[in-house]
N, CA and C atoms as a LAMMPS dump frame, in Angstrom:
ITEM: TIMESTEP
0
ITEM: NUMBER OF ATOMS
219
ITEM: BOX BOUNDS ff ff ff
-5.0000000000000000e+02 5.0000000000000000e+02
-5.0000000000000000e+02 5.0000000000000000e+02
-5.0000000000000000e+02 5.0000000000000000e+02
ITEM: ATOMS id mol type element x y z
1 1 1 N -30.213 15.581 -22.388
2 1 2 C -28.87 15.804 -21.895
3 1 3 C -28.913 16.504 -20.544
4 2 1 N -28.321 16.431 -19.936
5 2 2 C -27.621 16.657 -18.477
6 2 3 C -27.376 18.162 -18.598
7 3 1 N -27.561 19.176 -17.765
8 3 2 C -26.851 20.163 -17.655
9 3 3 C -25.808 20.031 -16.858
10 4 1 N -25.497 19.03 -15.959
11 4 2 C -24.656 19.531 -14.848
12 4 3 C -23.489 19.102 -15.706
13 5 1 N -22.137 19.612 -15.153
14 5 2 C -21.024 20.041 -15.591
15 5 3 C -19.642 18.651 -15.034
16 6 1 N -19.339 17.922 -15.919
17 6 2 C -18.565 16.629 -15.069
18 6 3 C -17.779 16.516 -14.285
19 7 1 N -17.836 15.717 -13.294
20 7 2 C -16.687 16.123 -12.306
21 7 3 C -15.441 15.143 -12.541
22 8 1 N -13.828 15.589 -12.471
23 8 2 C -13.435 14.478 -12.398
24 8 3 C -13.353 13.445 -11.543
25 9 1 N -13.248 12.53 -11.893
26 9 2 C -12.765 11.545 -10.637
27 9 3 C -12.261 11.745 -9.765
28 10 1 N -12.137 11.126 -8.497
29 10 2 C -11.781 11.719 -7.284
30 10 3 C -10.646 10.919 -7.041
31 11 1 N -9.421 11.376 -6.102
32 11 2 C -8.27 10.984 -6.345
33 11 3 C -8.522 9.334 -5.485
34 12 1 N -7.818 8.272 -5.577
35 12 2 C -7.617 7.28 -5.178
36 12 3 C -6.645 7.665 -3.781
37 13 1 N -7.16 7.383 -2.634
38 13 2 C -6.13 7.239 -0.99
39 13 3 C -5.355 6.223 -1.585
40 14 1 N -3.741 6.649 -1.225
41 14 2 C -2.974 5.297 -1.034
42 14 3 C -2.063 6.001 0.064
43 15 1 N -1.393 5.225 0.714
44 15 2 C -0.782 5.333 2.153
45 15 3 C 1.113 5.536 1.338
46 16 1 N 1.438 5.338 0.098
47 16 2 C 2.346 5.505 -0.321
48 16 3 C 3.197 6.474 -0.515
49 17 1 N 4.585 6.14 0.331
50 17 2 C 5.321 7.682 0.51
51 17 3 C 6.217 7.812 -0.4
52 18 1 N 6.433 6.999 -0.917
53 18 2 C 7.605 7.222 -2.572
54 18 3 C 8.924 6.913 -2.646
55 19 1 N 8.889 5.7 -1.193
56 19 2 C 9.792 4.621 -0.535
57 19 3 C 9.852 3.697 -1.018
58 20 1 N 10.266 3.24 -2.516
59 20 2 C 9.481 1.492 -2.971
60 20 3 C 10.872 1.097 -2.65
61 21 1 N 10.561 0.294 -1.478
62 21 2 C 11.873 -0.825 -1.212
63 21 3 C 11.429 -2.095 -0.73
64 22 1 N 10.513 -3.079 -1.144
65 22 2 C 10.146 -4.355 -1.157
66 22 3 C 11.855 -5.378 -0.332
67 23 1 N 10.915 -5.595 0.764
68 23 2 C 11.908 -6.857 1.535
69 23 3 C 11.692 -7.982 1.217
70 24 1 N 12.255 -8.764 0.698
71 24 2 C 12.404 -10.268 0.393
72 24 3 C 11.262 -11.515 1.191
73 25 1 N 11.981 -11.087 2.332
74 25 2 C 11.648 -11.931 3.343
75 25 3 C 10.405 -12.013 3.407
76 26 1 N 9.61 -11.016 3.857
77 26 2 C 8.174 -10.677 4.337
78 26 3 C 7.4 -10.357 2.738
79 27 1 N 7.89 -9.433 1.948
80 27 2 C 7.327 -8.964 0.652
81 27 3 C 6.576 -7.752 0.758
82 28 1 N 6.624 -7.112 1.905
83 28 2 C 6.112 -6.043 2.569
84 28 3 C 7.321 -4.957 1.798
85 29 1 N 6.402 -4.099 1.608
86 29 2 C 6.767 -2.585 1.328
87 29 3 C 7.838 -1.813 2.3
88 30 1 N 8.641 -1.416 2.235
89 30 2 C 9.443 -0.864 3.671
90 30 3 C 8.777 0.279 4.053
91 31 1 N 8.366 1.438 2.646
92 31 2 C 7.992 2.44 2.725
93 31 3 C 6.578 2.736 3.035
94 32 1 N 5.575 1.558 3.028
95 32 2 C 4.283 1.661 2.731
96 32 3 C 3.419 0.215 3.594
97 33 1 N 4.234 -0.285 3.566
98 33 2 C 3.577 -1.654 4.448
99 33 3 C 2.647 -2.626 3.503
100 34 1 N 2.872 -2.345 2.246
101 34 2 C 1.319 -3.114 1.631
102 34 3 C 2.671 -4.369 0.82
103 35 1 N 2.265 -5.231 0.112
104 35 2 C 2.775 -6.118 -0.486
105 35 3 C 2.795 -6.064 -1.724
106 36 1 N 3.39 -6.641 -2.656
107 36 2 C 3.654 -6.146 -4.078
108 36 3 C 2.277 -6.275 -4.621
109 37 1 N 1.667 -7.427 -4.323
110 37 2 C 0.237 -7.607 -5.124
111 37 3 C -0.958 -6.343 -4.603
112 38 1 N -0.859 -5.943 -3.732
113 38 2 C -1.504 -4.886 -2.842
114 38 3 C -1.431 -3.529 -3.755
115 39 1 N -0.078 -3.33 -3.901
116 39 2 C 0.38 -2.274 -4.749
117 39 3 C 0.169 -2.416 -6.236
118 40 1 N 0.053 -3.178 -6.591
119 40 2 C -0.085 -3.535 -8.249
120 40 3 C -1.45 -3.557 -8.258
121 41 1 N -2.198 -3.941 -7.784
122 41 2 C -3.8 -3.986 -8.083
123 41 3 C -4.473 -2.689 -7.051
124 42 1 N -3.911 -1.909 -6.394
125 42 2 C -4.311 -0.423 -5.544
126 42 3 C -5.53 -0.011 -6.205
127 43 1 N -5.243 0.632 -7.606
128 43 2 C -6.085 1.74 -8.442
129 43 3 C -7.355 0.354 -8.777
130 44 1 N -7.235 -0.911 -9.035
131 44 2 C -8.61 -1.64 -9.064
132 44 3 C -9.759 -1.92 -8.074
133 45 1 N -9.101 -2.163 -6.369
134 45 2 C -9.219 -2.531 -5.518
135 45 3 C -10.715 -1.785 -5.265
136 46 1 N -12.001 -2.098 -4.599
137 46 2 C -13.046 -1.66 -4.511
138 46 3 C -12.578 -0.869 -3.002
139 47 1 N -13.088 0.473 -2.723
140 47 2 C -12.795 1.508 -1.78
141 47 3 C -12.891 0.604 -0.06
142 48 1 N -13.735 -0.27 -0.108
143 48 2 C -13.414 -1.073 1.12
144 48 3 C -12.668 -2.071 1.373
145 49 1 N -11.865 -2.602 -0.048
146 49 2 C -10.939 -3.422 0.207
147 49 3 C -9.842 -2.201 0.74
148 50 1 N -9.54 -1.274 0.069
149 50 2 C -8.647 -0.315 0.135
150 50 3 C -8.564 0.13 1.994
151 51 1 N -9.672 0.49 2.035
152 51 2 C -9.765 0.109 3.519
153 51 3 C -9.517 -0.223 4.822
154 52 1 N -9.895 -1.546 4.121
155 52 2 C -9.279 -2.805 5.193
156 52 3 C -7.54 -3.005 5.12
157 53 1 N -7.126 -2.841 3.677
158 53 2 C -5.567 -2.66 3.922
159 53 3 C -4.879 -2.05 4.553
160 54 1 N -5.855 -0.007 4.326
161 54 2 C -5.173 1.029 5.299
162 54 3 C -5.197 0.819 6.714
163 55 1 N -6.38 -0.103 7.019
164 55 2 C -6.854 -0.529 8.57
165 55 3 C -5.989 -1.137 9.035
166 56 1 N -5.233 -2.05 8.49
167 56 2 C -4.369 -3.021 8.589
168 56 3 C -2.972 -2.56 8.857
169 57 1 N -2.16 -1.632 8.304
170 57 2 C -0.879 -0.984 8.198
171 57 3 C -0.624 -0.835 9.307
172 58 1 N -1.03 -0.056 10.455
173 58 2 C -0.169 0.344 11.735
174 58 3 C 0.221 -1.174 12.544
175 59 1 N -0.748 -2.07 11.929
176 59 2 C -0.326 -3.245 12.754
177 59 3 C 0.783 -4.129 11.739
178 60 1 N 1.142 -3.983 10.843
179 60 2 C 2.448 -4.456 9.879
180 60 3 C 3.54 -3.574 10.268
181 61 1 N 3.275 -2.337 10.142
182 61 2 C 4.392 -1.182 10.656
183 61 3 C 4.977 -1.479 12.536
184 62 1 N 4.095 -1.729 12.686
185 62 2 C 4.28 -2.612 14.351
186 62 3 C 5.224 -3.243 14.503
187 63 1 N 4.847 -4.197 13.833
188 63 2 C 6.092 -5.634 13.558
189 63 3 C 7.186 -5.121 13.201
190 64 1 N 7.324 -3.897 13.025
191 64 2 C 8.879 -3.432 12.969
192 64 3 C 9.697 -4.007 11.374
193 65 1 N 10.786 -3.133 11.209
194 65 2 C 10.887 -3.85 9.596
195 65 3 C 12.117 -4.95 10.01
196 66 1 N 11.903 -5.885 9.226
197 66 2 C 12.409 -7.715 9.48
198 66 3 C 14.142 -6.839 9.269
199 67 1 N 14.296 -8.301 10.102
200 67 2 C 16.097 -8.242 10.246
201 67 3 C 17.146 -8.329 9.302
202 68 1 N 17.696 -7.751 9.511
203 68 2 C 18.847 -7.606 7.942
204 68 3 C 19.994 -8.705 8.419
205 69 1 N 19.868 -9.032 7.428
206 69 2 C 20.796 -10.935 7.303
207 69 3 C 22.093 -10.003 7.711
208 70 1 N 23.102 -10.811 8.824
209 70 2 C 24.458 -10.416 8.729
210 70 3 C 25.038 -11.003 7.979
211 71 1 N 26.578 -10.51 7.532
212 71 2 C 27.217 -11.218 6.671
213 71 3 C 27.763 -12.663 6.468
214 72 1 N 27.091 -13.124 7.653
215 72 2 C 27.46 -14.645 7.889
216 72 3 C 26.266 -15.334 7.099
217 73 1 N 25.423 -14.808 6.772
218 73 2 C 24.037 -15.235 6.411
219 73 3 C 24.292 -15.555 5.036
């Protein structure tokens, strides 16, 4: 047996601010930039997929959030 003492797990990074407002259009997160499937599979995702998503965000957040249909729409 092991002496050393267990550590817990270490917390999972997610870029999530506690904004869940999913846009139609795009399927992008308003609050977070990731996509519903992004967000639903987060806690599985291997630490470099996780990554490449966070890598990815400032350039989705870029694109500015999509246009809100006027009422003619």
């Amino acid at each position: 047996m092991s002496s050393r003492t267990p550590r817990p797990p270490r917390p999972i990074a997610t870029p999530c601010v506690q904004v869940c407002v999913v846009d139609g259009a795009n399927g992008l997160c308003l609050g977070c930039y990731r996509t519903l499937a992004e967000i639903a599979g987060w806690s599985a995702l291997t630490d470099d997929r996780r990554a490449e998503i966070m890598a990815d965000l400032d350039r989705r957040r870029l694109r500015g959030p999509p246009a809100t249909p006027g009422p003619d729409q």
